[in-house]
ROLUMRO-936077 format. One record per residue (C-alpha): residue number from 0; x, y, z. Coordinates in Angstrom, 1 decimal, decimal comma, padded with zeros to 4 digits. Example, Ala and Ser with C-alpha at 12.3 -4.5 7.8 and 13.67 -1.06 7.14 Angstrom:
BEGIN
+-----+--------+--------+--------+
|  nr |     xx |     yy |     zz |
+-----+--------+--------+--------+
|   0 |  012,3 | -004,5 |  007,8 |
|   1 |  013,7 | -001,1 |  007,1 |
+-----+--------+--------+--------+
END
This chain:
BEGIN
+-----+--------+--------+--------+
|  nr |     xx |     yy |     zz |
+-----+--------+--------+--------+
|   0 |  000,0 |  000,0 |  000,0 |
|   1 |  002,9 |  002,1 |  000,5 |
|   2 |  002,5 |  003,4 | -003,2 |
|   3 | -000,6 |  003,9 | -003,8 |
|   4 | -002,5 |  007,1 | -005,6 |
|   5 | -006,2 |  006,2 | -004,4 |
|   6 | -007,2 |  009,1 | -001,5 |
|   7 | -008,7 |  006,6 |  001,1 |
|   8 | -010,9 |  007,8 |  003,4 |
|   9 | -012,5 |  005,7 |  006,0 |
|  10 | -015,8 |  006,6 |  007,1 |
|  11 | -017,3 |  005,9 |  010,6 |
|  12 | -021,2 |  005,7 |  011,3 |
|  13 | -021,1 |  005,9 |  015,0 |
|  14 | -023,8 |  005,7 |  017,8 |
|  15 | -022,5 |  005,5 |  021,2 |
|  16 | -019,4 |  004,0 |  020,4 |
|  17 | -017,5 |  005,6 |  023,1 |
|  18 | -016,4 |  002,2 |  024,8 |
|  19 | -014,9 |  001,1 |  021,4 |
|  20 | -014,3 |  003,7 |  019,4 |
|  21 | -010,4 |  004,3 |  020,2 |
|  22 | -009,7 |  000,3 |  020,2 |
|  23 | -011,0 |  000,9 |  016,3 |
|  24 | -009,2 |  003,3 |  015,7 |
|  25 | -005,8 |  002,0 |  016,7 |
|  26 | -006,4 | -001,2 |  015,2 |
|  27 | -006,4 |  000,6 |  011,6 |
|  28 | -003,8 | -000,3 |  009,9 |
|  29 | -002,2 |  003,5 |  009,9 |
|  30 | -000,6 |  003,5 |  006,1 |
|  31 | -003,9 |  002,1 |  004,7 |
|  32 | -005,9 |  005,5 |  004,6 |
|  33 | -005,3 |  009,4 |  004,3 |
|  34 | -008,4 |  010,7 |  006,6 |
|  35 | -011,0 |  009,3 |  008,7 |
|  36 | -014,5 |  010,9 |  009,2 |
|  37 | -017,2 |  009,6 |  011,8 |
|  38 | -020,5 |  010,7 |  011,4 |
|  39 | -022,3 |  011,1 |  015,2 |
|  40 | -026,4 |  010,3 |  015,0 |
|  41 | -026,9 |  012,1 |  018,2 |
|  42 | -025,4 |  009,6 |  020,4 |
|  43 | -025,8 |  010,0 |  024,1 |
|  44 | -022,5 |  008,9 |  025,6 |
|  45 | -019,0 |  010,7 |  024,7 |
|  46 | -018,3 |  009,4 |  021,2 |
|  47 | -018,0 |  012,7 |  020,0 |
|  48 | -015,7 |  014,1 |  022,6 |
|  49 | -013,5 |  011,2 |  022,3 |
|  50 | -013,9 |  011,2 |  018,2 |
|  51 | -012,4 |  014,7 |  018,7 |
|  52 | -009,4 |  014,1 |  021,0 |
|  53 | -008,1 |  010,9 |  018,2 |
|  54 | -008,0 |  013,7 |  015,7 |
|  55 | -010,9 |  013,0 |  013,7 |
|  56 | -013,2 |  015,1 |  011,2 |
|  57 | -016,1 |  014,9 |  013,0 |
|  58 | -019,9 |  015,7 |  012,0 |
|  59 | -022,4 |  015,1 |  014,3 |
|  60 | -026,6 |  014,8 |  013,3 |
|  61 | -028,3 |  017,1 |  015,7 |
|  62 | -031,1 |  014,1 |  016,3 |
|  63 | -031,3 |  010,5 |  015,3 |
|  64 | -032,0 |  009,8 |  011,9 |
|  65 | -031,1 |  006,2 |  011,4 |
|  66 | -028,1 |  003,8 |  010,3 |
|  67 | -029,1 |  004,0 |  006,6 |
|  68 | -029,4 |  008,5 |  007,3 |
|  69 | -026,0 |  008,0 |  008,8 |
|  70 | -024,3 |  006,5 |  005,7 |
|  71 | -025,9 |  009,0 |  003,4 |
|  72 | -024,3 |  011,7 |  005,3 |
|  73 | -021,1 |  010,0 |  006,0 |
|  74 | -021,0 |  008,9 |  001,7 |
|  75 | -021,8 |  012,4 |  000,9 |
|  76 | -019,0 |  013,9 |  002,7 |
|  77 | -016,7 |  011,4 |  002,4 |
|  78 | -016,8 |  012,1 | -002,0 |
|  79 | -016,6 |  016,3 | -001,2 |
|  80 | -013,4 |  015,2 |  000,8 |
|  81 | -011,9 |  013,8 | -002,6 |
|  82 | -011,8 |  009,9 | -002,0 |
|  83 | -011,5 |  007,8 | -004,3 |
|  84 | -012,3 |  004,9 | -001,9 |
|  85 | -014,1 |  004,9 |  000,7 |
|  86 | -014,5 |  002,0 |  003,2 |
|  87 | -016,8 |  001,7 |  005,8 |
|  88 | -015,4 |  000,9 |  009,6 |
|  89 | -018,2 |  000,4 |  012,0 |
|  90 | -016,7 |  002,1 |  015,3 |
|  91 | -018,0 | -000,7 |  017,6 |
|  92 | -015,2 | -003,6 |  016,7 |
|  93 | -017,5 | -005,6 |  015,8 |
|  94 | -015,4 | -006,2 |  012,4 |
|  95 | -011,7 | -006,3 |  012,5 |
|  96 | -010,5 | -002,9 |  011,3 |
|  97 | -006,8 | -004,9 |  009,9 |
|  98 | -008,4 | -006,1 |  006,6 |
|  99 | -009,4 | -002,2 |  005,4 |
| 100 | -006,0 | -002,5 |  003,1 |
| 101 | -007,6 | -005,9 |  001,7 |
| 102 | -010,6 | -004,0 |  001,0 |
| 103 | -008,7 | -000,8 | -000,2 |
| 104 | -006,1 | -003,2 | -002,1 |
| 105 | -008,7 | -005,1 | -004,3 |
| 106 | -010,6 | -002,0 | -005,8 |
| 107 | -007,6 |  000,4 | -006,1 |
| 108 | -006,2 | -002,8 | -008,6 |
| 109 | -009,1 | -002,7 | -010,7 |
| 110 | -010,0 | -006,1 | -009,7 |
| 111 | -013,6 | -005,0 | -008,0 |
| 112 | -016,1 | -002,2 | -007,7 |
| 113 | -017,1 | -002,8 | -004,4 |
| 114 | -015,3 | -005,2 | -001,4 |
| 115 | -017,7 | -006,6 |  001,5 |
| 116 | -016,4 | -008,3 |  004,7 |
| 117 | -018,0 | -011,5 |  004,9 |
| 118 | -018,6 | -013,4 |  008,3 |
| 119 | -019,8 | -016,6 |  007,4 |
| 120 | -017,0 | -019,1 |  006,7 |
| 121 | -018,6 | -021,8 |  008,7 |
| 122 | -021,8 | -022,2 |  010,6 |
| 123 | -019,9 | -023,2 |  014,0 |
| 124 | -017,0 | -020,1 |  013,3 |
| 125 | -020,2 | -017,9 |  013,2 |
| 126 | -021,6 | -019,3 |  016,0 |
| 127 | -018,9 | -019,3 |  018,1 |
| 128 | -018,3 | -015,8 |  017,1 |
| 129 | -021,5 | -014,8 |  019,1 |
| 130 | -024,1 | -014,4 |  015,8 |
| 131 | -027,6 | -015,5 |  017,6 |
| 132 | -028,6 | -018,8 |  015,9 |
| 133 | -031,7 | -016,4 |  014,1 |
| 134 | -029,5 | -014,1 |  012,9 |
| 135 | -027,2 | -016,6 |  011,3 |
| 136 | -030,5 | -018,8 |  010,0 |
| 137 | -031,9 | -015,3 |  008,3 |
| 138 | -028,3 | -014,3 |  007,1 |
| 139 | -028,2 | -017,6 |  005,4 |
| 140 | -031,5 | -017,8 |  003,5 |
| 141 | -031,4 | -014,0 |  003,1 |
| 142 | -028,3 | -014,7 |  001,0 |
| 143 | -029,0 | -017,2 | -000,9 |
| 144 | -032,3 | -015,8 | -002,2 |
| 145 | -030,3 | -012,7 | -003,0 |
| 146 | -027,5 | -014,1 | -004,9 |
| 147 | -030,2 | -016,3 | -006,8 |
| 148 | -032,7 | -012,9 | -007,6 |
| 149 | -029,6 | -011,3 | -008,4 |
| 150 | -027,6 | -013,5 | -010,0 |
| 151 | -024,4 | -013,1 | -007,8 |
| 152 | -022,4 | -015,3 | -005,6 |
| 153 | -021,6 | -013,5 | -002,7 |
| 154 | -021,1 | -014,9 |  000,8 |
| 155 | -022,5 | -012,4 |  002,8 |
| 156 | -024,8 | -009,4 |  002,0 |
| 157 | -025,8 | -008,5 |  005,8 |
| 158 | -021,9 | -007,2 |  006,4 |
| 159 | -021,7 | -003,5 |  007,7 |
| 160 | -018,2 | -003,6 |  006,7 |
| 161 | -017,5 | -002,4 |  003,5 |
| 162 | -015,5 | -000,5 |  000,6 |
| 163 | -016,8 |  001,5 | -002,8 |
| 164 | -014,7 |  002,9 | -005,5 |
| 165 | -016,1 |  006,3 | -005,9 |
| 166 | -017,2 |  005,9 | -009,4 |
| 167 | -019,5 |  003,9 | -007,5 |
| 168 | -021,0 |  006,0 | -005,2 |
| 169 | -021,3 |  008,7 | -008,0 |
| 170 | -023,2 |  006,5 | -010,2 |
| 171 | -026,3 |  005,0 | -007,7 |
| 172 | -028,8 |  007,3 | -006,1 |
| 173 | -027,8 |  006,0 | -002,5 |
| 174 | -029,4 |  009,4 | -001,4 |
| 175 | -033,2 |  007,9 | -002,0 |
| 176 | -032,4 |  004,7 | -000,1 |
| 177 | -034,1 |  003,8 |  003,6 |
| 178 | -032,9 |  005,8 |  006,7 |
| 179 | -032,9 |  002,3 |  008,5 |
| 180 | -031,1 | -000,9 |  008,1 |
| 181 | -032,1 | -001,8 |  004,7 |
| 182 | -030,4 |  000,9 |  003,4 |
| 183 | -026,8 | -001,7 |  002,8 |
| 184 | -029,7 | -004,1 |  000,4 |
| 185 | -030,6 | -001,2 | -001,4 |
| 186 | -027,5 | -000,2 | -002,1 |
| 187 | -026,6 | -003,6 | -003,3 |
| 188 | -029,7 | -003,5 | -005,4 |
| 189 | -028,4 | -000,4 | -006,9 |
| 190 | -024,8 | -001,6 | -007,7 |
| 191 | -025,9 | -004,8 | -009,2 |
| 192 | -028,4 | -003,2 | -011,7 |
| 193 | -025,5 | -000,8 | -012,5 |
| 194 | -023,4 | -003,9 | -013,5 |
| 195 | -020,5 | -003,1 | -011,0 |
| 196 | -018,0 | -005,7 | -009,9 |
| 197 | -018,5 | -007,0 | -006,1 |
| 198 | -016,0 | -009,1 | -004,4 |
| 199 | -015,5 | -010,5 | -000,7 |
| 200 | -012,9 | -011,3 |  001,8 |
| 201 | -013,4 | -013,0 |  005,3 |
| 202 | -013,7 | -011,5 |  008,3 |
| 203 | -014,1 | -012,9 |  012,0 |
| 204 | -017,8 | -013,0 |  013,3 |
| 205 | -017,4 | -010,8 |  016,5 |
| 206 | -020,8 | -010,4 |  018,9 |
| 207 | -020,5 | -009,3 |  022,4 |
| 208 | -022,2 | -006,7 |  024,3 |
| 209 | -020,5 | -003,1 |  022,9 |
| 210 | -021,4 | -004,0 |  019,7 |
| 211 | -024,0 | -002,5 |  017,9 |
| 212 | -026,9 | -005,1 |  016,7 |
| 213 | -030,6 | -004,8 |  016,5 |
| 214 | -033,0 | -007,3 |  018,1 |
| 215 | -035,2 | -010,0 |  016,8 |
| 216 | -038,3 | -007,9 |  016,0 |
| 217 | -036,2 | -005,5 |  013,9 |
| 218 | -034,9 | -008,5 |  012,3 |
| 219 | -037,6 | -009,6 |  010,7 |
| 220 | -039,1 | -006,4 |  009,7 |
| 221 | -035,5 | -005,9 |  007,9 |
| 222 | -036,0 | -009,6 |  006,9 |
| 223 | -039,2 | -008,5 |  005,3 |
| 224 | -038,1 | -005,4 |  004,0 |
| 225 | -035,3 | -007,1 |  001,8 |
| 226 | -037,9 | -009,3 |  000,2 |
| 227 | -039,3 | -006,2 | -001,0 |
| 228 | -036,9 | -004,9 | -002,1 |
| 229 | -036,3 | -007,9 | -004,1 |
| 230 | -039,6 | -007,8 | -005,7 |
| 231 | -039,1 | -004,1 | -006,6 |
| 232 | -036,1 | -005,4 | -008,5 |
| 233 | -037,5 | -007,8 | -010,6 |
| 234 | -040,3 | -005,1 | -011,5 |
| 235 | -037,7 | -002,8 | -012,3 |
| 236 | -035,4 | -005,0 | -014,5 |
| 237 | -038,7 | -006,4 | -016,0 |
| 238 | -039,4 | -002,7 | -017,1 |
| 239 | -042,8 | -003,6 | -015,4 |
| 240 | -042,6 | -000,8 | -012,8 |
| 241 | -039,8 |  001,8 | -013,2 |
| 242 | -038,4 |  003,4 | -009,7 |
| 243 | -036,1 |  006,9 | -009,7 |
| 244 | -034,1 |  004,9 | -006,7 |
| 245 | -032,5 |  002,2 | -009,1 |
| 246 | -031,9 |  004,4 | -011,9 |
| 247 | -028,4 |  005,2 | -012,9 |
| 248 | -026,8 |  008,1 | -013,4 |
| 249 | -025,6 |  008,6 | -016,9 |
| 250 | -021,5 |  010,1 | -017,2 |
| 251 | -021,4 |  013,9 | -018,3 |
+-----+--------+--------+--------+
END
């Protein structure tokens, strides 16, 4: 990594992170990006303040909008600051922060588009790892209906740890996705229809009780929600029903 061109910038959608937040830090490889930015959604310990001591560009919502809300903000700001890559780092360790140069290394080579962490090497690694036995079960039919609706062969879609080229981001309307969860399967909605190259690398599965995850009645409304998504797809591709969000932008 030590010659490359890319401008990496790591983005960080945080929500009380404060327990984590400097372990994640440190544990980023330090010649694999040029700027970090965490994006605060009103949190209500001191990820902020502590955001600020590491040295970090820092914007802060002034209420909570939502995980998907947070990416748009921390997307949006992260291509005005020039990246050509950006990857993001959930600040709660929950993913290893070492692999961001795998992620960074594959795209800046022109081998992918887009790079997603992916935690299910094994049933009993992803167990052990702490993933409640629903979440793994959803995960795993989730994926497979995906890859099958969308004709890919990825291992994971439900990773929050991820990179895009910024040609990427330019191209998909990510700013008329969900404010909630589902935002990451719209996105991946968005880059498949666009014909972009995805790739994956494993990561550890890493649940304990810092980490950010949502519970088992959010689950299955974003369990639902993907299935819709799904179907708005196939309408879409079908040229049956046409929606702005999966449009693509055309190159000036």
């Amino acid at each position: 990594m030590e010659n490359k061109k890319s401008k990496i910038v790591v983005v960080m959608p945080a929500y009380n992170a404060a327990q984590t937040l400097q372990k994640t830090i440190n544990s980023i490889p330090k010649n694999s990006y040029d700027e970090i930015l965490l994006v605060d959604d009103n949190s209500k310990d001191d990820t902020v303040k502590i955001a600020k001591e590491l040295g970090l560009k820092v914007i802060k919502h002034n209420k909570n909008l939502g995980y998907g809300a947070n990416q748009k903000t921390c997307y949006k700001a992260a291509l005005e600051m020039g990246a050509d890559i950006i990857v993001m780092v959930h600040p709660d360790y929950q993913y290893d922060p070492r692999l961001v140069p795998f992620l960074v290394g594959l795209i800046e080579q022109d081998i992918c588009d887009v790079m997603f962490a992916n935690r299910i090497r094994t049933r009993e690694e992803a167990l052990k790892g702490g993933m409640p036995w629903y979440k793994y079960f959803f995960n795993r039919c989730l994926t497979i209906i995906e890859n099958v609706v969308l004709g890919l062969n990825l291992g994971e879609y439900h990773t929050g740890y991820r990179a895009y080229s910024r040609k990427v981001l330019e191209s998909i309307n990510f700013k008329a996705n969900s404010d909630d969860f589902v935002f990451d399967q719209h996105i991946v909605v968005q880059i498949a229809l666009a014909g972009f190259r995805i790739g994956d690398i494993p990561v550890p599965t890493k649940y304990f009780p810092e980490a950010s995850s949502i519970n088992f009645k959010r689950s299955v409304k974003y369990g639902f929600g993907i299935l819709w998504i799904l179907v708005k797809y196939i309408l879409h591709k079908w040229k049956i029903v046409k929606y702005k969000q999966f449009e693509i932008k055309k190159e000036k």
